[in-house]
FILOKE-735232 format. One line per 5 residues: number of its first residue (from 1); their letters; for each residue y, x, z of C-alpha. Coordinates in nm, 4 decimals. Layout:
! residues N
NUM = a = Y X Z | ... $
END
This chain:
! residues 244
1 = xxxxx = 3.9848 2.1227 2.5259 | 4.0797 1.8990 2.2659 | 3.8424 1.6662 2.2884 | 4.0600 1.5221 2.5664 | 4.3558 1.4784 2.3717 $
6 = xxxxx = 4.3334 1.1305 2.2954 | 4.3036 1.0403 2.7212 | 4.6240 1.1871 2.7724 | 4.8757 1.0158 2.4741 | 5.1370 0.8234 2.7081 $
11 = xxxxx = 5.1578 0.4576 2.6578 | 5.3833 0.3840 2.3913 | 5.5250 0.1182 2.5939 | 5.5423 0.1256 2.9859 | 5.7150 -0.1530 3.2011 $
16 = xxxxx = 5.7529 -0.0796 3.5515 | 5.8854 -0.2955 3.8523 | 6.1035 -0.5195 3.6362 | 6.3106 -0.7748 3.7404 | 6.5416 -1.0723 3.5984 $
21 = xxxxx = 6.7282 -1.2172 3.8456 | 6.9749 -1.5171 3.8278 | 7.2124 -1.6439 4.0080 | 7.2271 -2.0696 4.0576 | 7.4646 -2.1859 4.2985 $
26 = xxxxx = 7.3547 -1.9875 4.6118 | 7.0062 -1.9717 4.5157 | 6.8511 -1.6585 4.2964 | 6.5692 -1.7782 4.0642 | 6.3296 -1.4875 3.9628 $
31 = xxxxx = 6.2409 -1.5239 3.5858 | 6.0677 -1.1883 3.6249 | 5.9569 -1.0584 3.9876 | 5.7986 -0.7334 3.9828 | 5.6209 -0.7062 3.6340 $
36 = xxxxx = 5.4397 -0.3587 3.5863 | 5.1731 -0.2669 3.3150 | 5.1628 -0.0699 2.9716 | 5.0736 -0.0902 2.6428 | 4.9107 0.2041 2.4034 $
41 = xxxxx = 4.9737 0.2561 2.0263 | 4.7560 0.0526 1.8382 | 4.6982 -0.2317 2.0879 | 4.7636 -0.5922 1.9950 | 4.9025 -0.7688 2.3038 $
46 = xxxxx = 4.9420 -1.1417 2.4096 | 5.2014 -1.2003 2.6726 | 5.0342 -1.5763 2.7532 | 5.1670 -1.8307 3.0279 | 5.3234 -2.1752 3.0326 $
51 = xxxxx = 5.6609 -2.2854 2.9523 | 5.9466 -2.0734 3.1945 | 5.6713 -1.8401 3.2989 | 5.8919 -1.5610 3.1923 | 5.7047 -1.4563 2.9064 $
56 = xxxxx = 6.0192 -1.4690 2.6496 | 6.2568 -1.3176 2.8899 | 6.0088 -0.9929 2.9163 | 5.9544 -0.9957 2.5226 | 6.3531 -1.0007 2.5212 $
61 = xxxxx = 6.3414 -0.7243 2.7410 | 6.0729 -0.4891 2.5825 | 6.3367 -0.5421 2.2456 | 6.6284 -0.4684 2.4294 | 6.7647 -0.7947 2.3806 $
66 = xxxxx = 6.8455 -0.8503 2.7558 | 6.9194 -0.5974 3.0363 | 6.6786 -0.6277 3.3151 | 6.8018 -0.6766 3.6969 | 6.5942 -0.3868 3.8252 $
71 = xxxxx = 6.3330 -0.1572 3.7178 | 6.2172 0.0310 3.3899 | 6.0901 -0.0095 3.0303 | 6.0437 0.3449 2.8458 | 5.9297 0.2833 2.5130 $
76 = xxxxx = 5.7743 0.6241 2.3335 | 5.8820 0.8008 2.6239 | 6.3126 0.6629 2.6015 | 6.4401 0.4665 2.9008 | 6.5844 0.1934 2.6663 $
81 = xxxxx = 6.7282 0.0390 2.9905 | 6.9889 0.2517 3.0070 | 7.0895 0.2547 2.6561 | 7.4495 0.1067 2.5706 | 7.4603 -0.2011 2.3566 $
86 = xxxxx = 7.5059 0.0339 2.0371 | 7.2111 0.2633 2.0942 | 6.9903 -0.0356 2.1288 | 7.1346 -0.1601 1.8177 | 7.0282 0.1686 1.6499 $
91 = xxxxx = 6.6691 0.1640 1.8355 | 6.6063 -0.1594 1.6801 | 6.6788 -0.1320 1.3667 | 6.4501 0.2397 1.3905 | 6.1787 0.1198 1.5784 $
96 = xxxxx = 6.1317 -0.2312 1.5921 | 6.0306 -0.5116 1.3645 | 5.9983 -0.9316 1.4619 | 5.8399 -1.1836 1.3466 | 5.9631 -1.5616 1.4440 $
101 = xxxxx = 5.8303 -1.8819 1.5174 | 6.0622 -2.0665 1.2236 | 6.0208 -1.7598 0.9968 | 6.3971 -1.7309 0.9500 | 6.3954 -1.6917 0.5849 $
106 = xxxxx = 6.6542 -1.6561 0.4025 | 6.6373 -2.0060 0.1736 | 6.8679 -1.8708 -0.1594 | 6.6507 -1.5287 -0.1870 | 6.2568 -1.4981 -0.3075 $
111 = xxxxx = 5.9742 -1.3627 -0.1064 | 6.0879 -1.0255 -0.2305 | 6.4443 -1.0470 -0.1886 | 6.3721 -1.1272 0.2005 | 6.1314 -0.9098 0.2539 $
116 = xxxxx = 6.3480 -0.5957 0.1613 | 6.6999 -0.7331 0.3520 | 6.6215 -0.5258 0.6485 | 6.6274 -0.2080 0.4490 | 6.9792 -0.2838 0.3363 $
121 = xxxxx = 7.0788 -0.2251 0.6636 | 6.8995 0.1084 0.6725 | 7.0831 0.1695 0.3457 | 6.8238 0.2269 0.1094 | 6.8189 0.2125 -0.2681 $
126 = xxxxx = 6.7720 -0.1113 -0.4103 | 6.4752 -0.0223 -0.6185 | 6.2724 0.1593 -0.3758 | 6.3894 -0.1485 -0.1232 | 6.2220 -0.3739 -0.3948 $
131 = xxxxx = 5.9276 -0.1465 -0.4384 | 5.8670 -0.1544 -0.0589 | 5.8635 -0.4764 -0.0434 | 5.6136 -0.5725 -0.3163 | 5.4160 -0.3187 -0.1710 $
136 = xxxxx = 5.4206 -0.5519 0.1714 | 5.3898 -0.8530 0.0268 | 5.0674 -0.7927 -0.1279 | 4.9236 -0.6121 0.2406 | 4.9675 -0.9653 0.3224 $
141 = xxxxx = 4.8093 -1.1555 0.0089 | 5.1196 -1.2747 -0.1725 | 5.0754 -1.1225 -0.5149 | 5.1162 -1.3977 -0.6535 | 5.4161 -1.5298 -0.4842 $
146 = xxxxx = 5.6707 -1.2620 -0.4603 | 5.9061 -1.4264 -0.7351 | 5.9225 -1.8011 -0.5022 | 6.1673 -1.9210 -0.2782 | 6.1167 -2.0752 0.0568 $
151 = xxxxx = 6.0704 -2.3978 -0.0090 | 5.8513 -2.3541 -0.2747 | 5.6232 -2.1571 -0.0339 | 5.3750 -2.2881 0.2573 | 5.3994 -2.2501 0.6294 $
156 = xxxxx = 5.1477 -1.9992 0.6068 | 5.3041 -1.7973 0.3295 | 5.6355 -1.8271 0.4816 | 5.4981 -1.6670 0.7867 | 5.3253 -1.4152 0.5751 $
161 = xxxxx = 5.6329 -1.3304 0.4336 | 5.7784 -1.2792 0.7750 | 5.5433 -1.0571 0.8834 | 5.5723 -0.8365 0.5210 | 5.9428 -0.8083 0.6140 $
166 = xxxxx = 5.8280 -0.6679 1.0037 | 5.6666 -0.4023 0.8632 | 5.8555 -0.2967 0.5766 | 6.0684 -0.1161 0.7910 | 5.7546 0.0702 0.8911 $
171 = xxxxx = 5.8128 -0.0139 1.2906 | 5.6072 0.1250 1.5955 | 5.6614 -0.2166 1.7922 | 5.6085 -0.5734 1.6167 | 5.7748 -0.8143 1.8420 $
176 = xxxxx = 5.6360 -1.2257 1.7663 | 5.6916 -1.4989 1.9273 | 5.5495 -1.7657 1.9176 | 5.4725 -1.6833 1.5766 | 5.2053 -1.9610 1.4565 $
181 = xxxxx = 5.3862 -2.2464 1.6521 | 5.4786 -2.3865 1.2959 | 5.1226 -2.4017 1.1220 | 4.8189 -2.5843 1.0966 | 4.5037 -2.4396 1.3207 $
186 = xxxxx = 4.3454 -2.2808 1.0006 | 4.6908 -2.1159 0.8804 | 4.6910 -1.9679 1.2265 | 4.3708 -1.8553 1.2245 | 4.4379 -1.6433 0.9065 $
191 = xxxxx = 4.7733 -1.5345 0.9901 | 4.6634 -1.3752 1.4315 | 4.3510 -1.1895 1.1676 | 4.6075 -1.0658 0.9588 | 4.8527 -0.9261 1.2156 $
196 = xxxxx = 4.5619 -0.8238 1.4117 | 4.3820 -0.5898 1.0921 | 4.7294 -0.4672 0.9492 | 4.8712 -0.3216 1.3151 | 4.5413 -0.1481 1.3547 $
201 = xxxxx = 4.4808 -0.0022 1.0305 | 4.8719 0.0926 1.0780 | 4.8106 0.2057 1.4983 | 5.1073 -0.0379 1.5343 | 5.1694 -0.1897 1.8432 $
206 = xxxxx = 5.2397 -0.5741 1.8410 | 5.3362 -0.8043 2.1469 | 5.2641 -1.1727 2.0967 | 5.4277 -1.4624 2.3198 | 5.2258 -1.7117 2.3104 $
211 = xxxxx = 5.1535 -2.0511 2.5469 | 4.8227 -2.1035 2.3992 | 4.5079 -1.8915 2.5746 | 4.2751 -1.9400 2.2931 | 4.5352 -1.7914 2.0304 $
216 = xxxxx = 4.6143 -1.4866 2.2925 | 4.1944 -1.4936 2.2376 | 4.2786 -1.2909 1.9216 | 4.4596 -1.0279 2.1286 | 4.2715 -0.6979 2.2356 $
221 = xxxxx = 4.5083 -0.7373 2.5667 | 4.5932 -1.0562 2.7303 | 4.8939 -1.0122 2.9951 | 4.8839 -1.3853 3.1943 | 5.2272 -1.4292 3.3356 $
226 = xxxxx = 5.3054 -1.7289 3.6055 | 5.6434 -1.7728 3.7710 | 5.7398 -1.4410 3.6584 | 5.4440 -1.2284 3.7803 | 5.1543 -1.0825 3.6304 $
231 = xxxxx = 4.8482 -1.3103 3.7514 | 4.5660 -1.0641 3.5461 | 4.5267 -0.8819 3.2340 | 4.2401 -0.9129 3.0459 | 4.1201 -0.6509 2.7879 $
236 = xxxxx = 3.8703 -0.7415 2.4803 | 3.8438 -0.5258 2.1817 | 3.7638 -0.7596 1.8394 | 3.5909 -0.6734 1.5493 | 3.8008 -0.8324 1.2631 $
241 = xxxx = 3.5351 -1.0384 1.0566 | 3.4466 -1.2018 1.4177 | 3.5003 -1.5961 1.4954 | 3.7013 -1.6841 1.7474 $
END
């Protein structure tokens, strides 16, 4: 029988029904109308549409970041829409990790330093926090760099420090949005291979907002959201040396 195991792991994220609803004048205006689909571990996901499609109010959502009108997002098998503000706080910090469009560094620390600030929060030693992150910042290819600050860094390695500082909290979800709106078409190239080959040698799960169809291209799962409904999803498994 356990050859079927694999068929019947849950989704680690399932979104059903949801709705974001506000309120202008007398008029409601839908940012999300009836959104349903699911995600497994391991997937790499685009959430793709144009500008106030939705696309960042359901990534807000999925991270608990905003309470939805109606309907349900159960994330490894927790209902985090009816978690208080505090046990969202605490689901975050244990389950989530994000990666931003402006990288949000943190200018007077080195690649290092940044990369392990999200374990302070967790509380851990300083030297394993430090060892951690070196660790992360060569997964990403920053040997060489872990001693620089910001500005003496790239776009690209910025980012790359970004995404070392996702992981090092060893997340199940990767939350980015947006995140190669900053760099040049190369960069961005390298960077969607990177996230793509570290969240599936990890089985991560990582949701990407993007506007651009040919970078949601990278994704094995392309949700295509319009006036806050899904219009398809496309599925596409990569190999990682391929062109895109």
């Amino acid at each position: 029988m356990a050859e079927n195991t694999e068929k019947r792991t849950p989704p680690i994220i399932q979104v059903r029904n949801l709705y974001k609803v506000y309120r202008v004048g007398e008029s409601k205006v839908f940012a999300l109308n009836g959104v349903t689909f699911s995600l497994n571990r391991g997937e790499f996901c685009a959430v793709v549409g144009p500008s106030g499609s939705g696309k960042s109010t359901l990534l807000n959502m999925m991270a608990g970041l905003e309470k939805p009108s109606k309907g349900e997002i159960v994330i490894a098998g927790t209902h985090i829409e009816r978690m208080t503000e505090r046990e969202l706080v605490t689901f975050r910090r244990e389950n989530v990790g994000f990666i931003f469009q402006s990288y949000n560094l943190i200018k007077t620390m080195n690649a290092v330093e940044n990369v392990a600030m999200p374990l302070t929060f967790r509380g851990v030693p300083k030297k394993i926090r430090m060892e951690r992150a070196r660790k992360y910042l060569k997964l990403v290819g920053l040997e060489k760099q872990m001693d620089h600050m910001a500005n003496e860094m790239s776009g690209g390695q910025q980012q790359r420090v970004g995404i070392a500082r996702a992981l090092v909290v060893d997340p199940r979800i990767i939350f980015a949005d947006e995140p190669t709106g900053n760099l040049d078409s190369k960069t961005t190239m390298d960077v969607l291979r990177l996230m793509r080959r570290i969240v599936r040698e990890r089985n991560q799960t990582l949701i990407m907002v993007t506007h651009d169809t040919h970078l949601a291209g990278f994704a094995d799962k392309q949700i295509h959201i319009v006036d806050g409904k899904i219009l398809k999803i496309e599925e596409q498994y990569h190999d990682d040396e391929e062109e895109i």
